[in-house]
C-alpha positions as CSV (number, residue, x, y, z in Angstrom):
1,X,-9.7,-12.3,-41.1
2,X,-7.1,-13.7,-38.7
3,X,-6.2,-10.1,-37.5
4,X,-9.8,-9.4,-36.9
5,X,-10.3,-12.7,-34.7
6,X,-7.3,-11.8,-32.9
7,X,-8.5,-8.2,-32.2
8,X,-11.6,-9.9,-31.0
9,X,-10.2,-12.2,-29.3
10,X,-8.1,-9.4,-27.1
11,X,-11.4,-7.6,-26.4
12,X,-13.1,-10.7,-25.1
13,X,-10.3,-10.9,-22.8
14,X,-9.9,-7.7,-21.8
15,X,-14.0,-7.9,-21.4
16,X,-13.7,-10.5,-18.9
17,X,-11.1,-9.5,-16.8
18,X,-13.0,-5.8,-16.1
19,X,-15.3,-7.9,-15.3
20,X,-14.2,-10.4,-12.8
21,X,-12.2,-7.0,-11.5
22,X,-15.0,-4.9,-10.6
23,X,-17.3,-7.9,-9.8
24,X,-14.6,-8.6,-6.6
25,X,-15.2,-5.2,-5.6
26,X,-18.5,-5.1,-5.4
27,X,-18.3,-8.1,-3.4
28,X,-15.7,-6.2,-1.0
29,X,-17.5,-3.3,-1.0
30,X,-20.8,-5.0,-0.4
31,X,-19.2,-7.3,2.6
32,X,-17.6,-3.5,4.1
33,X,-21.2,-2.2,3.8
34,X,-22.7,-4.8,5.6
35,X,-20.1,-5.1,8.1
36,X,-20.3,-1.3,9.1
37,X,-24.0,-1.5,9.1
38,X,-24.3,-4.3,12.0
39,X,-22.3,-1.6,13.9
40,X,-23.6,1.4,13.6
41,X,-27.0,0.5,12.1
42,X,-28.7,0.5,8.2
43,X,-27.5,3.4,6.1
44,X,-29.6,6.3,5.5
45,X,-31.5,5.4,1.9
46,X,-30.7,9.2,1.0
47,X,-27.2,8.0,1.0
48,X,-27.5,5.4,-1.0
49,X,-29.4,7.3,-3.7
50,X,-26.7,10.0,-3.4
51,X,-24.1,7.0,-3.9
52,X,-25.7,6.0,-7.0
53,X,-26.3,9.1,-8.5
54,X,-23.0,10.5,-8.1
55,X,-20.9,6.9,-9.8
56,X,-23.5,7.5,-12.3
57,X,-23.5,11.2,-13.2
58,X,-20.0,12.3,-12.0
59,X,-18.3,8.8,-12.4
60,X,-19.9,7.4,-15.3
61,X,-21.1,4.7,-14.5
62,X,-23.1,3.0,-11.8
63,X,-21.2,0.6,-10.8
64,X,-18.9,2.5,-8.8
65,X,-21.8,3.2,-6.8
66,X,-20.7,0.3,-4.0
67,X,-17.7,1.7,-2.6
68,X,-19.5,5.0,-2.4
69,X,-22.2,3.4,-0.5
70,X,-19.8,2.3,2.3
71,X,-17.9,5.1,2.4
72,X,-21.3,6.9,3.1
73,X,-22.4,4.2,5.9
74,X,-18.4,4.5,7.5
75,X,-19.0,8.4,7.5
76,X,-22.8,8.9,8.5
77,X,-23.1,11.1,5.3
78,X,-22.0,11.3,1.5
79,X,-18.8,13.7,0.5
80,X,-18.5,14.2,-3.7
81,X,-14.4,13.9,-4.4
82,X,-14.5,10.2,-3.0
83,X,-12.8,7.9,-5.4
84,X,-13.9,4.4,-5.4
85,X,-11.6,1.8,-5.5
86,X,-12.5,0.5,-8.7
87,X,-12.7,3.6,-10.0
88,X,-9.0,3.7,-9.1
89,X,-8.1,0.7,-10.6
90,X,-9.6,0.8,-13.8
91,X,-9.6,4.4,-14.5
92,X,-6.9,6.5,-13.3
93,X,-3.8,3.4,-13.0
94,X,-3.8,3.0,-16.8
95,X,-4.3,6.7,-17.2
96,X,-1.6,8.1,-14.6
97,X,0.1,5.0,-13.3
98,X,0.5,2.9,-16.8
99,X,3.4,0.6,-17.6
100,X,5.8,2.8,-15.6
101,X,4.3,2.0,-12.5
102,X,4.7,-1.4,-12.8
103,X,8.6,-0.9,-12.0
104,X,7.2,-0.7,-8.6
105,X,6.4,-4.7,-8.7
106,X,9.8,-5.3,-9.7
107,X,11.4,-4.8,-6.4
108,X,15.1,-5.0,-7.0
109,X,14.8,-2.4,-9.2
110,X,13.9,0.1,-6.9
111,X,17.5,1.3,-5.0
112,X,18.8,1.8,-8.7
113,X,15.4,3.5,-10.1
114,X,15.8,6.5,-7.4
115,X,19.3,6.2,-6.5
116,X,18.7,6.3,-3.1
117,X,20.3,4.9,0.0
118,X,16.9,4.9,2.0
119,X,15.9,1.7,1.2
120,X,17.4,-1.3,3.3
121,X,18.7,-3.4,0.4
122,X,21.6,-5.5,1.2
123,X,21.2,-7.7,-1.9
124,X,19.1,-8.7,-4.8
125,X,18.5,-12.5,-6.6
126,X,17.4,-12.0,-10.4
127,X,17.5,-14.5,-12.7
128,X,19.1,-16.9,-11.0
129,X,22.2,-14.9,-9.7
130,X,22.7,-13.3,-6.4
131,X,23.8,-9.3,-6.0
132,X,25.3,-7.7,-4.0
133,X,23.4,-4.0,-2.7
134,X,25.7,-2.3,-5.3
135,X,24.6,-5.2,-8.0
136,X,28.2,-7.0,-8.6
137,X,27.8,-10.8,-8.7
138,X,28.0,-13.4,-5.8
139,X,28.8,-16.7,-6.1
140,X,26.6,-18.9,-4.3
141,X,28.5,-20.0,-1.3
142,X,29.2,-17.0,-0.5
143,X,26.0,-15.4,-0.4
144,X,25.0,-16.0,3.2
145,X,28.5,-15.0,4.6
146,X,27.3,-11.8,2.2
147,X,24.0,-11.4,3.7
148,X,24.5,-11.4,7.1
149,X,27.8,-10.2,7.6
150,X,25.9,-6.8,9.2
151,X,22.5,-7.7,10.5
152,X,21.6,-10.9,12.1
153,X,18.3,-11.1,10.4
154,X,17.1,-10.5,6.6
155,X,14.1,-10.0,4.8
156,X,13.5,-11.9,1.7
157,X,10.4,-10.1,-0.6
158,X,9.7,-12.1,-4.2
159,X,8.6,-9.7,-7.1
160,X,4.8,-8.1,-7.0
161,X,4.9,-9.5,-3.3
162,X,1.7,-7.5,-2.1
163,X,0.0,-7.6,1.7
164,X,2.4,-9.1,3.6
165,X,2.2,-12.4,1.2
166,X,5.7,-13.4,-0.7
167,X,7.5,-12.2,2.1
168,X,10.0,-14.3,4.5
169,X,12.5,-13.1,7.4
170,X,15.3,-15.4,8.2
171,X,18.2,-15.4,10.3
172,X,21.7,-16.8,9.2
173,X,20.9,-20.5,10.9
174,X,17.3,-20.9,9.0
175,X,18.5,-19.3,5.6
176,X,18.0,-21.7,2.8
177,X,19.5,-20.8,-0.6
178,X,17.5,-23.3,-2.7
179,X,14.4,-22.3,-1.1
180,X,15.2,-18.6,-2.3
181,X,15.9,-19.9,-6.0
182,X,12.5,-21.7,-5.5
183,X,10.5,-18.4,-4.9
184,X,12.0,-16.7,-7.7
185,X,13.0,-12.9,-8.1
186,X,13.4,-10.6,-5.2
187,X,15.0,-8.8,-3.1
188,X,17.2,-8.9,0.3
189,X,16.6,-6.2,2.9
190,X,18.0,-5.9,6.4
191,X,15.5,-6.3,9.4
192,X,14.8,-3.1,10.3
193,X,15.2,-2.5,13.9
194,X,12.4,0.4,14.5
195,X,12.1,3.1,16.4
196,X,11.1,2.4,20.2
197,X,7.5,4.4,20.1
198,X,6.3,1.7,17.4
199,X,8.0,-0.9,19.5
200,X,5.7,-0.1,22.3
201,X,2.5,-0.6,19.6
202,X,3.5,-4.1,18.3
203,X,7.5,-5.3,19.6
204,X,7.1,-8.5,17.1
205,X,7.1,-7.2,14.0
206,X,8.2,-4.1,12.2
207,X,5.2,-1.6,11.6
208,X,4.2,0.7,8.7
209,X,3.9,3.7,7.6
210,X,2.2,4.2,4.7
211,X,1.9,8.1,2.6
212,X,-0.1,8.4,-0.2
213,X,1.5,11.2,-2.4
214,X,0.9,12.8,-5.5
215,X,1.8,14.7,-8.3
216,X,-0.4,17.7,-10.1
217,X,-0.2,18.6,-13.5
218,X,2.5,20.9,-12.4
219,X,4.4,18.8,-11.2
220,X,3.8,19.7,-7.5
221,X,4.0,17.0,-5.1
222,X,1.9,17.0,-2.2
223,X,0.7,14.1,0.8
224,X,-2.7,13.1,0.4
225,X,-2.8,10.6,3.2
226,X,-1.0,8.9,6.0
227,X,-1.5,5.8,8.2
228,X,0.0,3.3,10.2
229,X,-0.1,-0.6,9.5
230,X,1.1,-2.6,13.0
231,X,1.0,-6.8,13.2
232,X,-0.8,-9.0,15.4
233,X,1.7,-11.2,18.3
234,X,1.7,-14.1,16.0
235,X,3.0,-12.0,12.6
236,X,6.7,-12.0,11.9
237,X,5.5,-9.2,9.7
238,X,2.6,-7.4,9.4
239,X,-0.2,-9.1,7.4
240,X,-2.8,-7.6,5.1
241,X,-5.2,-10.7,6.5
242,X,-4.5,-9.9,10.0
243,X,-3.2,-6.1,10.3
244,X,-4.4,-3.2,12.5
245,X,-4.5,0.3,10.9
246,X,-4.7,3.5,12.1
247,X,-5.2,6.9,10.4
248,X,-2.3,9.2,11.1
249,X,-3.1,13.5,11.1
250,X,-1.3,14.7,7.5
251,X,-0.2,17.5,9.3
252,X,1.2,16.4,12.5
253,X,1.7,13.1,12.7
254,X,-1.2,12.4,15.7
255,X,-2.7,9.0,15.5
256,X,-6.4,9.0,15.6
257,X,-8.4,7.3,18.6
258,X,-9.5,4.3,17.0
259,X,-7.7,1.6,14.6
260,X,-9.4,-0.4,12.4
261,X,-9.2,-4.4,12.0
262,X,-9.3,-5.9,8.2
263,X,-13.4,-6.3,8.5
264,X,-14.0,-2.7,9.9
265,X,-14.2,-3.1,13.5
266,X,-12.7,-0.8,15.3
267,X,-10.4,-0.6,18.4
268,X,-8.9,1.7,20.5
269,X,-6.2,0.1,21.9
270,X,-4.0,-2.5,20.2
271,X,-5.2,-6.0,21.1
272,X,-2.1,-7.8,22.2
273,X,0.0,-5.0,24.1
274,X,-2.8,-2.7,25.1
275,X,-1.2,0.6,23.2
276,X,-3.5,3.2,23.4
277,X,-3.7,5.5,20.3
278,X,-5.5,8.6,21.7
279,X,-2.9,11.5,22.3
280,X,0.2,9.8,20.3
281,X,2.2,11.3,18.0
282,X,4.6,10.0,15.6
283,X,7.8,11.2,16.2
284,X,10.0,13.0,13.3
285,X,6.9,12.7,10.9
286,X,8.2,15.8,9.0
287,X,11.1,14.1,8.5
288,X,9.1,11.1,6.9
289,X,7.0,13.7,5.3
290,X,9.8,15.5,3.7
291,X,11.3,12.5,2.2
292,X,8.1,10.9,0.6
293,X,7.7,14.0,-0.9
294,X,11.2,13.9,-2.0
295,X,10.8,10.5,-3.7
296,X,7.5,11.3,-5.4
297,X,9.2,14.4,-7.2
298,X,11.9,12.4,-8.1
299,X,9.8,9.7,-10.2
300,X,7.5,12.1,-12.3
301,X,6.6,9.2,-14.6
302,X,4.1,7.4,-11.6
303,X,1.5,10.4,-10.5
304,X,0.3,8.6,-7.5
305,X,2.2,6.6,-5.2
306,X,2.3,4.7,-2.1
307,X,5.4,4.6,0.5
308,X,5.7,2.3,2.8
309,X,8.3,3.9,5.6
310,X,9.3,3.6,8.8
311,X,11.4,5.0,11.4
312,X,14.5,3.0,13.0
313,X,16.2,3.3,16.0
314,X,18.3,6.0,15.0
315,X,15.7,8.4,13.8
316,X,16.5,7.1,10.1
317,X,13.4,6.5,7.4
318,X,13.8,3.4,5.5
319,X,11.4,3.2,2.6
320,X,10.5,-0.5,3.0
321,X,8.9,-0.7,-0.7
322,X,7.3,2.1,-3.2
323,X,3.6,1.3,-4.8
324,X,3.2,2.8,-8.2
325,X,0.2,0.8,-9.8
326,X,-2.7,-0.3,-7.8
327,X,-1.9,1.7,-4.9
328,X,-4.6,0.8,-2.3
329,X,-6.5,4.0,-1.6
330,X,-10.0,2.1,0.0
331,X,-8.7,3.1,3.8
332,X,-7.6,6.0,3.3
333,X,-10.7,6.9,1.8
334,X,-12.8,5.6,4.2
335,X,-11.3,6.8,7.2
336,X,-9.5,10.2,5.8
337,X,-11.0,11.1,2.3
338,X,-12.3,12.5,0.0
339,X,-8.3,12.5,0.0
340,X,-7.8,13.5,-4.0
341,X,-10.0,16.1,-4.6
342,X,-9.4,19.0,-7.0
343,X,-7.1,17.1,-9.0
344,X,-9.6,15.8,-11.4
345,X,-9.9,13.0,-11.6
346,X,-13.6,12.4,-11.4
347,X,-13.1,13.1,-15.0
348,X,-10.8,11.2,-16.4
349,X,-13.2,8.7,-18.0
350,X,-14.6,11.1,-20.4
């Protein structure tokens, strides 16, 4: 009796959080829809019955049908291969992602998980000690003599930090080592110093790069997507809430001409310097190609992931973080996509 109201117990659980899950992105999806329709005018009803019909027959279920329906509006017509969001989420993360790809939350884990040099870790706090980059123990006051002893700023990012939130950047004067204990886990990087083509999009913070690879049932890993994340003046660090993003050409590295703000509108220039994306390129992108690609073979385990690079100002990629659960896929979908077809996983539900 008690193991049966425990198993029920789970499932009610369980029930309610799909729930509250998919009922937030129908609200997202509904708010994109509506926002891209004052723009460029109400959505042709055959795509909306094409929506439906294909998160219904293909998918499985109907309510996948939202983010189909403004990907549709976005596009000006309906492509089969798009993957909802919440499609993502609560089909293929459990199914290719799983507990593995949770590492990816736990972020001084990651210099040690692919033995790599490319990320900009200079030190780690984890259960209440500090680490060095190589993981040997610091005492306390000597930690900020540690930090800073090659780079007059640091970045401080807490465990499953996400969207620019859990995130601080502090030189030696304003570093506080209580108010680090008070956030909790995380990990110290240096303050990348990028490369000067992104300091001509946004000078005030550091921009992004972010490639969506995969892996086939091969094993073969290929890029799926690319674009670039840049911060508004006011951002010490660029900000989910407030960020500009621009699809980037998989297979040259050309921005497109317009960027998109967090609520769809679109620009073609970047608000606070005037960059103009039309005709740039960015430069070494098969270097950052090659080495995303390099990282995804090298963690089998996670079949979809999202790298956050970026360039420095010796022609350098620093991998800033790695994504390995609920890798957001909504923009690139939108603006680049159907990006995952002919891996199947339209069918992974069955």
């Amino acid at each position: 009796m008690k193991a049966k109201l425990i198993s029920s117990s789970k499932q009610f659980v369980n029930f309610i959080k799909k729930y509250n899950y998919n009922h937030s992105h129908h609200t997202m999806a509904k708010n994109a829809l509506k926002t891209i329709e004052s723009i460029k005018g109400r959505t042709n009803p055959k795509l909306i019955n094409l929506s439906n019909e294909y998160a219904k027959d293909v998918l499985g279920w109907s309510g996948y049908a939202p983010w189909l329906k403004a990907y549709s509006a976005m596009v000006g017509e309906f492509k089969e291969g798009w993957i909802p969001e919440n499609y993502f989420g609560s089909v293929i993360v459990p199914k290719l992602q799983g507990e593995v790809g949770k590492t990816s939350f736990l972020k001084p884990l990651s210099k040690k998980l692919f033995n790599s040099f490319d990320f900009p870790d200079v030190g780690h706090f984890v259960n209440g000690t500090f680490y060095s980059e190589n993981y040997q123990c610091i005492k306390d006051t000597h930690v900020a003599q540690y930090l800073f002893k090659d780079t007059d700023k640091v970045v401080f990012k807490i465990n499953n930090s996400a969207q620019g939130m859990g995130v601080i950047v502090v030189d030696q004067e304003s570093f506080n080592l209580s108010q680090v204990k008070r956030l909790g886990d995380g990990v110290f990087q240096k303050y990348i110093k990028q490369h000067s083509f992104f300091n001509q999009i946004m000078p005030n913070s550091v921009s992004t790069i972010r490639v969506l690879t995969v892996l086939t049932n091969d094993g073969k890993a290929s890029v799926r997507a690319v674009y670039l994340r840049v911060g508004r003046n006011r951002d010490s660090h660029v900000m989910s809430s407030s960020q500009i993003s621009i699809p980037v050409d998989v297979e040259n590295g050309e921005l497109n001409n317009l960027g998109y703000s967090k609520s769809w509108y679109t620009l073609d220039t970047h608000p606070d310097t005037g960059f103009e994306f039309r005709n740039k390129k960015i430069p070494n992108f098969d270097k950052i190609i090659k080495k995303s690609l390099e990282l995804q073979s090298s963690m089998p385990f996670v079949k979809c992931i999202g790298w956050d690079l970026i360039l420095d100002e010796n022609d350098n990629v620093q991998v800033m973080e790695w994504n390995g659960f609920h890798t957001g896929i909504g923009f690139a979908e939108f603006t680049q996509g159907p990006c995952f077809k002919g891996l199947g996983w339209e069918s992974l539900w069955k």
